[in-house]
C-alpha positions as CSV (number, residue, x, y, z in Angstrom):
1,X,82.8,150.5,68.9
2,X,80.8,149.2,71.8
3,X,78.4,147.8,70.6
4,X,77.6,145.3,73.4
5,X,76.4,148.0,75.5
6,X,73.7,149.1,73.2
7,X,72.6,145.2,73.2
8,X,72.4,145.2,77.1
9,X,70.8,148.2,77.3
10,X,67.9,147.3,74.9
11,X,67.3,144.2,76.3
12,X,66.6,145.8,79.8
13,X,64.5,148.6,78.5
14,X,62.7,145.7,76.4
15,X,61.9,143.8,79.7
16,X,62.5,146.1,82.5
17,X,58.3,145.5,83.2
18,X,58.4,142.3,83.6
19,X,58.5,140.6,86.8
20,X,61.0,139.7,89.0
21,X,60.6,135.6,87.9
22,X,61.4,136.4,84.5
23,X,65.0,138.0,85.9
24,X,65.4,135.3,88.2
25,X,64.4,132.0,86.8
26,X,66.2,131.3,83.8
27,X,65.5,133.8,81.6
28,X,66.6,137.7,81.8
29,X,69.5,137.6,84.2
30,X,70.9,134.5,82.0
31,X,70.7,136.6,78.8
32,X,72.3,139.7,80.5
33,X,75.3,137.5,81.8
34,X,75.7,136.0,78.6
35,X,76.0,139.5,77.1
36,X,78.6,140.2,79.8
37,X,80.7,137.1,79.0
38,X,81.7,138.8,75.6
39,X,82.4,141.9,77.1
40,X,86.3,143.2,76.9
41,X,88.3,145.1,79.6
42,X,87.5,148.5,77.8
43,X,83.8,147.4,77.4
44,X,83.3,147.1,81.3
45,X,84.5,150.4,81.5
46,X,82.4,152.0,79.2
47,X,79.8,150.3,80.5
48,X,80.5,151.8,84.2
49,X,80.0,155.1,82.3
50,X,77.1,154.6,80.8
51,X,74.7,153.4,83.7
52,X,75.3,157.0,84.6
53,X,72.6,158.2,82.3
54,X,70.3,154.8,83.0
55,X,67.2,155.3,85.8
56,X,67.5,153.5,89.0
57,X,64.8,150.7,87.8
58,X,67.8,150.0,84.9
59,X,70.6,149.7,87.3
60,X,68.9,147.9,90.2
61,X,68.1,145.1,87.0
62,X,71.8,144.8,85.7
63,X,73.0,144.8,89.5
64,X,70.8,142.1,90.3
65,X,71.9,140.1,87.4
66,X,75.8,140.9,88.2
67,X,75.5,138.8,91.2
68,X,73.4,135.6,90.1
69,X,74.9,133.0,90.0
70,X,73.2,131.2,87.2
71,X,76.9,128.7,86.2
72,X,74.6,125.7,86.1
73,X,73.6,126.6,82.5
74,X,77.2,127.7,81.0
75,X,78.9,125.5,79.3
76,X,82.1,128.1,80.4
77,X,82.1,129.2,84.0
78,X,81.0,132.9,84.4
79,X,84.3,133.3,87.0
80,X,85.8,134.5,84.1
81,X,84.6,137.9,85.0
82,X,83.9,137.7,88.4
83,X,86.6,140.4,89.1
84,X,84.8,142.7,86.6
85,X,81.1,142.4,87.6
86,X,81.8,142.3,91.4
87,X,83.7,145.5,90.9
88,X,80.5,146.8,88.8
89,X,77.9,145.7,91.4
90,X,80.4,147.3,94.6
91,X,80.4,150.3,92.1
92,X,77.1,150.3,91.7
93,X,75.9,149.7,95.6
94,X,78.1,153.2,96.4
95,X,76.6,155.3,94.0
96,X,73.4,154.5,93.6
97,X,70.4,155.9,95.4
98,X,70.3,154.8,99.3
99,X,66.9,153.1,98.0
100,X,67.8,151.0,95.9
101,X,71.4,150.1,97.7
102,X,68.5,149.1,100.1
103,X,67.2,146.6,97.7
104,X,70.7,145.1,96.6
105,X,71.5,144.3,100.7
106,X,70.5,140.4,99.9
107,X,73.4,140.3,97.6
108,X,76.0,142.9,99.7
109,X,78.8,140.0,100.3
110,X,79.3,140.2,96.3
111,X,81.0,143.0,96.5
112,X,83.5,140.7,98.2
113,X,84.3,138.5,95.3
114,X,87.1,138.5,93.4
115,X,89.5,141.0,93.6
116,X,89.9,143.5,96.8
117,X,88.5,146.7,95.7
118,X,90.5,149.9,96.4
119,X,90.0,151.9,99.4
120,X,88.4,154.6,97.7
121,X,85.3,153.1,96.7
122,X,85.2,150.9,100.0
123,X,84.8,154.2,101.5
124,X,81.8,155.3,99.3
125,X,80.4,152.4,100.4
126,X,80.7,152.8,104.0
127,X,78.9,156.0,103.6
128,X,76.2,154.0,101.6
129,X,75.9,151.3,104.4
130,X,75.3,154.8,107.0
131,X,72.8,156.1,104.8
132,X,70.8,153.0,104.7
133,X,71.4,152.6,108.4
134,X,68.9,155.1,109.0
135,X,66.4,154.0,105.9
136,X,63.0,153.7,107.6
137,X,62.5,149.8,107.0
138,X,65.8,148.8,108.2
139,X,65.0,147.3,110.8
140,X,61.6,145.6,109.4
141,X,63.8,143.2,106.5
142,X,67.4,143.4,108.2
143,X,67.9,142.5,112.3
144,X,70.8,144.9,113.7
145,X,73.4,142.5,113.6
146,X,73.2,141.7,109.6
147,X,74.3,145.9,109.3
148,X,76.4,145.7,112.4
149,X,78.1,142.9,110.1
150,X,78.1,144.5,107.1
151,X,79.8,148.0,108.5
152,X,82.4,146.1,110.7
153,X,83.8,144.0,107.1
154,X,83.5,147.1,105.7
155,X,85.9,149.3,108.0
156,X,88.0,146.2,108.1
157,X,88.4,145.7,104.2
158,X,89.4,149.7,104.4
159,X,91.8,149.5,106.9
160,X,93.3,146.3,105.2
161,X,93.7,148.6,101.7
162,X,95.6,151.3,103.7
């Protein structure tokens, strides 16, 4: 049974209104990747299946803590699933609202980390990176050539997977 995923889940809904600080500094993001460090093969994957049914305030929180990088308090390095949650958070950025992909821009080069992901989902996310490409405020929090980067590493990782 995966029971883990229950346990992630509450903890968000438990905290999802708090603000960002208490994510960022030490506290919920640290708990969430401590969850993930117990997590098995099959338990990422169920995990992938379940987000489905969370909101968009629920995923943008477990994204955000995919990609901290909070190894200064683990005894164990948290590379031990890199693989797994950069593969959740590239997941993630191509399937979630163009929004909220907005939002998780900061962190866009994780989706670089650990292993190459297949061509398939590098495509969604070029489609994600067009969509926010015309997102009204693109141009107020990003200058042209941060999305001119982003798309060109993008076509190259998919024509490096063909």
């Amino acid at each position: 049974m995966f029971k883990r995923k229950s346990e992630l889940y509450n903890y968000i809904q438990k905290y999802k209104e708090y603000d960002s600080d208490f994510w960022s500094s030490g506290h919920g993001n640290i708990e969430i990747l401590s969850m993930l460090l117990k997590f098995t093969d099959n338990s990422w994957e169920l995990l992938k299946n379940e987000i489905a049914e969370w909101n968009s305030n629920e995923i943008e929180i477990l994204a955000d803590a995919l990609c901290d990088d909070e190894s200064w308090y683990y005894r164990e390095s948290i590379e031990i699933n890199l693989n797994q949650r950069s593969y959740l958070f590239a997941y993630i950025f191509a399937t979630i609202e163009t929004n909220v992909a907005f939002d998780l821009l900061d962190d866009f080069e994780f989706i670089f980390k650990g292993k190459p992901k297949e061509k398939k989902l590098l495509e969604l996310i070029k489609i994600q990176i067009e969509n926010i490409k015309i997102h009204p405020s693109i141009h107020l929090f990003y200058p042209k050539d941060r999305i001119s980067k982003i798309e060109n590493e993008i076509i190259e990782r998919i024509k490096a997977s063909s």
